[in-house]
C-alpha positions as CSV (number, residue, x, y, z in Angstrom):
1,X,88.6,80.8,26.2
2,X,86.9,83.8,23.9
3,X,84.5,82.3,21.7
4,X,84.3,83.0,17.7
5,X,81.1,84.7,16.2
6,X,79.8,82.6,14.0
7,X,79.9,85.1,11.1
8,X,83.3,85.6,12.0
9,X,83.8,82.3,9.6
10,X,82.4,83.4,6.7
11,X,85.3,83.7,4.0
12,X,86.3,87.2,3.8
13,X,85.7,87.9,0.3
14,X,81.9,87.5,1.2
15,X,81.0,89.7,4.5
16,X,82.2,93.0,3.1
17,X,79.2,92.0,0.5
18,X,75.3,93.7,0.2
19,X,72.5,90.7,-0.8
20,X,71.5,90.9,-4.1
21,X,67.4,91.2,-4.0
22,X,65.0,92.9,-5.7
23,X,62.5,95.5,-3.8
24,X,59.6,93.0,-2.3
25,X,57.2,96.0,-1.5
26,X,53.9,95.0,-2.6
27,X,51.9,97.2,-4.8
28,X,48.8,97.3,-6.7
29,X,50.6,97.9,-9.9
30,X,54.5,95.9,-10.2
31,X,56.6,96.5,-12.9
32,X,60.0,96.3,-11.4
33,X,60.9,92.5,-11.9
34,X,61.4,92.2,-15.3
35,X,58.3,89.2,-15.2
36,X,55.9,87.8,-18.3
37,X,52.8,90.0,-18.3
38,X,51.2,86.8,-19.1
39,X,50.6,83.6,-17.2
40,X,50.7,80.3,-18.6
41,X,47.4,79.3,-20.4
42,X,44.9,77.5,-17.9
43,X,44.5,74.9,-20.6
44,X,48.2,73.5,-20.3
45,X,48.2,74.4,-16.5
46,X,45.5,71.5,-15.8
47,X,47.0,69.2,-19.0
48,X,50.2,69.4,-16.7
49,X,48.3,69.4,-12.9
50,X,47.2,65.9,-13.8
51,X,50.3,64.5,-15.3
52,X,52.1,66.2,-12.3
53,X,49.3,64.6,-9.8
54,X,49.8,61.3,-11.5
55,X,53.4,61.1,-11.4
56,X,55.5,59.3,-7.8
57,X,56.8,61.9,-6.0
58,X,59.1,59.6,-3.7
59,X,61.8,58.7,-6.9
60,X,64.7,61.2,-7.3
61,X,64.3,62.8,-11.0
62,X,67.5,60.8,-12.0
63,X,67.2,61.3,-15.6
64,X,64.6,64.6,-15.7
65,X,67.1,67.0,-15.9
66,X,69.5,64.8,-18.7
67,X,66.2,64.6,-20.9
68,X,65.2,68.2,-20.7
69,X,68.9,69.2,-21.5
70,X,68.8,67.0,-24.8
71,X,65.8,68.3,-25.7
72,X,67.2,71.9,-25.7
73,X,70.1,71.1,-27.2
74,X,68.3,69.5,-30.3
75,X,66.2,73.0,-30.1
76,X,68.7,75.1,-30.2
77,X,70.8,72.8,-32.4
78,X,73.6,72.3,-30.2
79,X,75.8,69.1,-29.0
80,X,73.5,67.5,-26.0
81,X,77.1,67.0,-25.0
82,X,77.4,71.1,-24.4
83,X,74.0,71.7,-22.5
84,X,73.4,71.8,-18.8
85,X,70.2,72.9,-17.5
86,X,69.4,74.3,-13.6
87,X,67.7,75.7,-11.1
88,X,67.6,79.0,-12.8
89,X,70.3,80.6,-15.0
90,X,71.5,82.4,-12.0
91,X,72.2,78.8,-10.5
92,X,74.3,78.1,-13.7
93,X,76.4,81.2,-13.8
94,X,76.8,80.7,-10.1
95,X,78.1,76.8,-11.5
96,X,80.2,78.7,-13.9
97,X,82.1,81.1,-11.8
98,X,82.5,78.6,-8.5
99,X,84.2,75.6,-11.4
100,X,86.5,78.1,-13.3
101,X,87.4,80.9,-10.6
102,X,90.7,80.8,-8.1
103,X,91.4,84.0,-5.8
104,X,92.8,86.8,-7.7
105,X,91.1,85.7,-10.9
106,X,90.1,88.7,-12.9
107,X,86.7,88.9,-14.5
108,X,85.6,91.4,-17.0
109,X,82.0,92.9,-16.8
110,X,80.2,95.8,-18.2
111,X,78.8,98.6,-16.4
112,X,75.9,99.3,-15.5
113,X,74.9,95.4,-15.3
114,X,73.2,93.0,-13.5
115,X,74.6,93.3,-9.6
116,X,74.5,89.2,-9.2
117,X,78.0,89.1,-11.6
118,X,80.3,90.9,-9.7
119,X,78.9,89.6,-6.6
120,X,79.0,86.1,-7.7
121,X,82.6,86.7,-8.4
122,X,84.0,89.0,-5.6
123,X,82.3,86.7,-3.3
124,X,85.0,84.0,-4.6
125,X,88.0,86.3,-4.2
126,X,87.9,87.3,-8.1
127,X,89.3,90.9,-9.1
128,X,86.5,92.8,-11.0
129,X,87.0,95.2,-14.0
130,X,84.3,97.2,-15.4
131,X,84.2,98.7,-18.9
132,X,81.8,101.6,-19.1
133,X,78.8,101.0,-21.5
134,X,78.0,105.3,-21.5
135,X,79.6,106.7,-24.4
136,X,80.1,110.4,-24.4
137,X,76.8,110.8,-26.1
138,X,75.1,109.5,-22.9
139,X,74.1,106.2,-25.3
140,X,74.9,102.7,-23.9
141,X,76.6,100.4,-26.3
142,X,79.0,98.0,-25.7
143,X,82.3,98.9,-26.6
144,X,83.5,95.5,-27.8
145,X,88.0,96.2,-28.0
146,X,87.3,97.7,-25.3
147,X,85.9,94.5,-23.5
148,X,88.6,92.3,-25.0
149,X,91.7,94.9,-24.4
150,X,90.6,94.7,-20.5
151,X,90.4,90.8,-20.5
152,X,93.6,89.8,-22.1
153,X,94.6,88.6,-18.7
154,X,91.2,87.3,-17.5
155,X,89.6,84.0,-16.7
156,X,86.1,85.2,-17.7
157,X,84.1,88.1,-19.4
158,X,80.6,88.0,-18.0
159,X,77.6,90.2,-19.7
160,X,74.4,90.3,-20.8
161,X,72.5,90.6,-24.0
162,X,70.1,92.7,-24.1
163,X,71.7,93.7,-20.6
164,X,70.1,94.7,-17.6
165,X,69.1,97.6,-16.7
166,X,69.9,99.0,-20.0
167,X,68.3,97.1,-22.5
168,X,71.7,97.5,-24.7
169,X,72.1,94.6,-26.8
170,X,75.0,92.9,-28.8
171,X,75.1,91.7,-32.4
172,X,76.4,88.2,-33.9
173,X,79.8,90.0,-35.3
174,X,80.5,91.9,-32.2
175,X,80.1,88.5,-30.1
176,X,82.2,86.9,-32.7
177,X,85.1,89.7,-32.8
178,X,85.0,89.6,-28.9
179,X,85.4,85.9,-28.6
180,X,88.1,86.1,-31.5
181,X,89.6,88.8,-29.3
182,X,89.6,87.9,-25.8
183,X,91.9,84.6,-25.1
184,X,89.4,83.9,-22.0
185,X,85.9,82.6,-21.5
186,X,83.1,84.8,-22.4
187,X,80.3,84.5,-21.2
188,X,76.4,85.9,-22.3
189,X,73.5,85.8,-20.2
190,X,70.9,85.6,-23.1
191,X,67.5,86.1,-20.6
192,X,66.5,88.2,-23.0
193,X,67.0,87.4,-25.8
194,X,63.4,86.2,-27.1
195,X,62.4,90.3,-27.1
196,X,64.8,91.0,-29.7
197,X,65.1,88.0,-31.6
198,X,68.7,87.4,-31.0
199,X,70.7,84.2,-30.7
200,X,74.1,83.6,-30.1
201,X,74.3,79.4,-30.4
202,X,75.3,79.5,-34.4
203,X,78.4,81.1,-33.1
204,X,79.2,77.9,-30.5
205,X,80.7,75.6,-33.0
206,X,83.2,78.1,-34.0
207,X,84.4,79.9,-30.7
208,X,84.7,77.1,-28.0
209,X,85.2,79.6,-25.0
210,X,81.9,81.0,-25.6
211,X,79.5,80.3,-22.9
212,X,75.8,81.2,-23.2
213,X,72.6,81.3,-20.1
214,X,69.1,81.1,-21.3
215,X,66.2,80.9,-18.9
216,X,62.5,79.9,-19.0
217,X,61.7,83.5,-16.5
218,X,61.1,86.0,-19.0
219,X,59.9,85.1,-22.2
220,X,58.4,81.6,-21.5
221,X,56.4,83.1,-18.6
222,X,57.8,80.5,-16.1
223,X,59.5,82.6,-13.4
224,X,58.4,80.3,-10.7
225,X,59.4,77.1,-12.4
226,X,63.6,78.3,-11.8
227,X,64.4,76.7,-14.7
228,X,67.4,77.6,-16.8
229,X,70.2,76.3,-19.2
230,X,73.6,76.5,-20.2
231,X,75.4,76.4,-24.0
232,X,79.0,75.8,-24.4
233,X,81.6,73.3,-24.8
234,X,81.3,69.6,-24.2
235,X,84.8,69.4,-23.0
236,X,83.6,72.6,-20.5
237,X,80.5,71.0,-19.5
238,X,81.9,67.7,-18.5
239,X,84.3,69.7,-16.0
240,X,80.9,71.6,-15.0
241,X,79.1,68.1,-14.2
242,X,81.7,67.4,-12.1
243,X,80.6,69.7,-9.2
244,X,77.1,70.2,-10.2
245,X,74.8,69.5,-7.6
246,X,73.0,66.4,-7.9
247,X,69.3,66.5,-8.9
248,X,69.7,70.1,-8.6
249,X,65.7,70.3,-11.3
250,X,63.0,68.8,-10.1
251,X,60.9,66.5,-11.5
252,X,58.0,69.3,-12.1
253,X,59.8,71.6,-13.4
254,X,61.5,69.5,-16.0
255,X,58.0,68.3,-16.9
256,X,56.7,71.6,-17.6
257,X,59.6,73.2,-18.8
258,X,59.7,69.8,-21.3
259,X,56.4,71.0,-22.3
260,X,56.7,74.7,-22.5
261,X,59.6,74.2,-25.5
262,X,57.1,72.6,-27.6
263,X,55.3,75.5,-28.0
264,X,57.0,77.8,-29.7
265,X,53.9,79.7,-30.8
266,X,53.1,80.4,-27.8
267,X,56.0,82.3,-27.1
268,X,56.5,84.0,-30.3
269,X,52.8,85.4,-29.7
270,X,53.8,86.9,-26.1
271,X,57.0,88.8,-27.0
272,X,55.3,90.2,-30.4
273,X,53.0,91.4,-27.6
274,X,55.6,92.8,-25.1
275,X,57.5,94.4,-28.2
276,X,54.7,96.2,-29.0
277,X,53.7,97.7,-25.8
278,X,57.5,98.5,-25.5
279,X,57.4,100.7,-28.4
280,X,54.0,102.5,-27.4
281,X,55.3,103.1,-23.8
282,X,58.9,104.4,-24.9
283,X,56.8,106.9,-27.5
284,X,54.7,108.1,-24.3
285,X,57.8,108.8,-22.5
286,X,59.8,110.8,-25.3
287,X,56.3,112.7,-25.2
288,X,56.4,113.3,-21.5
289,X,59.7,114.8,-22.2
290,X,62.3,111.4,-20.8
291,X,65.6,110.6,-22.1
292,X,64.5,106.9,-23.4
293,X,67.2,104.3,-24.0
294,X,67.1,102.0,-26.8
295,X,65.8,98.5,-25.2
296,X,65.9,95.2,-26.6
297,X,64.4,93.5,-23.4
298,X,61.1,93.5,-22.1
299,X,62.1,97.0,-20.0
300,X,62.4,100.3,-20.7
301,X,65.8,102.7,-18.9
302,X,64.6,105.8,-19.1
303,X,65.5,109.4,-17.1
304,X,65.2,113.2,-16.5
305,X,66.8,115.6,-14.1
306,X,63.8,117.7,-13.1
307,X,63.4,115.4,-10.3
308,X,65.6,113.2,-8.3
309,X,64.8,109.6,-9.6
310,X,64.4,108.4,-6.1
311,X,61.4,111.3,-5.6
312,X,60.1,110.1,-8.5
313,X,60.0,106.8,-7.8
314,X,59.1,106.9,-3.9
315,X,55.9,109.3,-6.0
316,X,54.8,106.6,-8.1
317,X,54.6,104.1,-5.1
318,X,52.6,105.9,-3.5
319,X,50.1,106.1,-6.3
320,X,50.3,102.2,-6.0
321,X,53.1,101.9,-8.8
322,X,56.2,100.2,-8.5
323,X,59.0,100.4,-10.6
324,X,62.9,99.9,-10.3
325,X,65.3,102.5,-8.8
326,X,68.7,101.8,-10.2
327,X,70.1,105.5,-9.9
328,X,72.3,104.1,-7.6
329,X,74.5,102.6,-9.9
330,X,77.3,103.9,-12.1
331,X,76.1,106.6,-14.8
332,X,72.6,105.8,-14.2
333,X,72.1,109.1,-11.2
334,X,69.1,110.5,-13.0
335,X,67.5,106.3,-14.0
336,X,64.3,104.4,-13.4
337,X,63.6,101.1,-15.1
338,X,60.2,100.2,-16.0
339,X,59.0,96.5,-16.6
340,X,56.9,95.9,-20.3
341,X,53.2,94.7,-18.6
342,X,49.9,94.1,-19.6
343,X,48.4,96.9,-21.3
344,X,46.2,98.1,-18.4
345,X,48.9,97.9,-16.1
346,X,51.1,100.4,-18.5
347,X,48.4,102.5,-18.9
348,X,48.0,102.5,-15.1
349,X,51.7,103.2,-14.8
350,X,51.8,106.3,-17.6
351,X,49.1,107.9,-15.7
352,X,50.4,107.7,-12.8
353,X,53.9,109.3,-14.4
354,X,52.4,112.2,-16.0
355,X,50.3,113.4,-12.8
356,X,53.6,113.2,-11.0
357,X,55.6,115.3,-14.2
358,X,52.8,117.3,-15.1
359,X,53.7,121.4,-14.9
């Protein structure tokens, strides 16, 4: 009797599939993952150490999760009803697509855009459609009837706002005319969001199929927490809950991220910071000659065709500077993507770049 691989059982939809993951080479200056330049403030890390060290560790957090979900809600003035929170955004979108998709479903995303979407989604047998955010200027925008004339026969649109890697972002009538547009879900991945001062939860109340994904990994500073939450409809949610993993936040990361949303200051302070090292760093590249893409995130796109982006990049890291290579995705041959750090870490990186570019 032959015996079956055990891969061999993997649903097909999946093992034609690349991992998603981000480049884990270590270097002495990373600005590839898209991560706060600052940490949280020691003060509030030892206020929280103690109530963490203090707390029983046996009991599952039963209720953790429920009270940081109403708390966000009341934040962002939304139902408590319509708010879910999770082990990262990703976990949430992952919640999304695995409730609402059947094989064959079609999902609309844009393009370029975060790789985790149509992965999520082909790995459950959806049919992906991309609409081009390159206009024939070479400038990314999102090209709204577009988006809706693709997903008239969709289950979901999926994209993000500002996206990633572009840093294009949409505004509160264009997310309003889509949703008015397309008869499907649509859903925004808002991780950016605090960079550029959008928000999208005023339009909830009015457009029921609109689903939004925040997370604590960017602006809040809290990568390592995985914290996340979504926004939409109760009557969406309470089919979410349904095959949401139990206790899927833990106890410490509902405590701090509890805590972290009480300080608004805090975060306002940070992003006025990124925002303005954004601007100084996409003024040093137009100076060094780069094509820079307007960026509402805490990244900069930018490109050239003197050198092959890969060169370039496999250049910098070896003057101890990492940065992202995307110029392997659509429209995006001659692209790099360069994470907003601390100052000395930009300088460090814009040094590096003009030895490399010099004549």
């Amino acid at each position: 009797m032959s015996q079956r691989a055990p891969e061999s059982f993997v649903r097909a939809t999946v093992r034609p599939l690349a991992a998603y993951g981000p480049p884990r080479d270590p270097a002495a200056v990373g600005l590839h993952l898209n991560e706060s330049p600052h940490d949280l403030p020691d003060e509030l890390k030892r206020e929280l150490s103690a109530r963490i060290r203090a707390s029983d560790w046996s009991k599952y957090p039963i209720t953790d999760g429920a009270r940081l979900a109403a708390d966000l809600a009341q934040l962002y003035r939304h139902d408590p009803a319509g708010a879910l929170v999770g082990n990262g955004s990703n976990e949430l979108l992952q919640l999304l697509l695995f409730a609402c998709l059947e094989p064959g479903d079609t999902v609309v995303v844009a393009s370029p855009s975060f790789a985790l979407y149509s992965l999520q989604a082909s790995a459950l047998g959806a049919r992906v459609v991309e609409v081009s955010l390159r206009g024939e200027d070479g400038r990314f925008r999102f090209f709204v009837p577009e988006l809706a004339a693709q997903a008239q026969k969709a289950k979901l649109i999926l994209i993000g706002s500002p996206n990633n890697p572009t840093g294009t972002t949409l505004s509160l009538d264009q997310v309003a005319l889509l949703c008015e547009a397309a008869p499907c879900l649509v859903g925004i991945d808002e991780a950016y969001r605090d960079f550029c001062g959008q928000d999208f939860a005023p339009l909830l109340r009015d457009h029921p199929r609109l689903v939004l994904f925040r997370t604590f990994s960017k602006a809040m500073a809290a990568a390592a927490l995985r914290c996340g939450c979504l926004l939409g409809a109760p009557s969406l949610c309470a089919e979410l809950r349904k095959v949401q993993l139990p206790y899927n936040l833990s106890a410490v990361t509902s405590l701090v991220a509890g805590e972290l949303i009480k300080r608004p200051e805090l975060i306002a302070e940070r992003t006025r910071l990124v925002a303005r090292e954004r601007e100084r760093m996409a003024a040093a590249l137009r100076e060094l000659h780069f094509t820079v893409h307007e960026s509402g995130a805490n990244f900069i796109l930018f490109e050239q065709s003197r050198k092959p982006a890969a060169e370039l990049h496999a250049a910098l890291f070896r003057r101890g500077v990492l940065i992202r290579n995307v110029s392997n995705a659509k429209s995006l041959e001659h692209a790099l993507r360069v994470s907003i750090g601390a100052p000395e870490k930009n300088d460090a990186f814009l040094a590096a770049l003009r030895a490399e570019v010099a004549p």
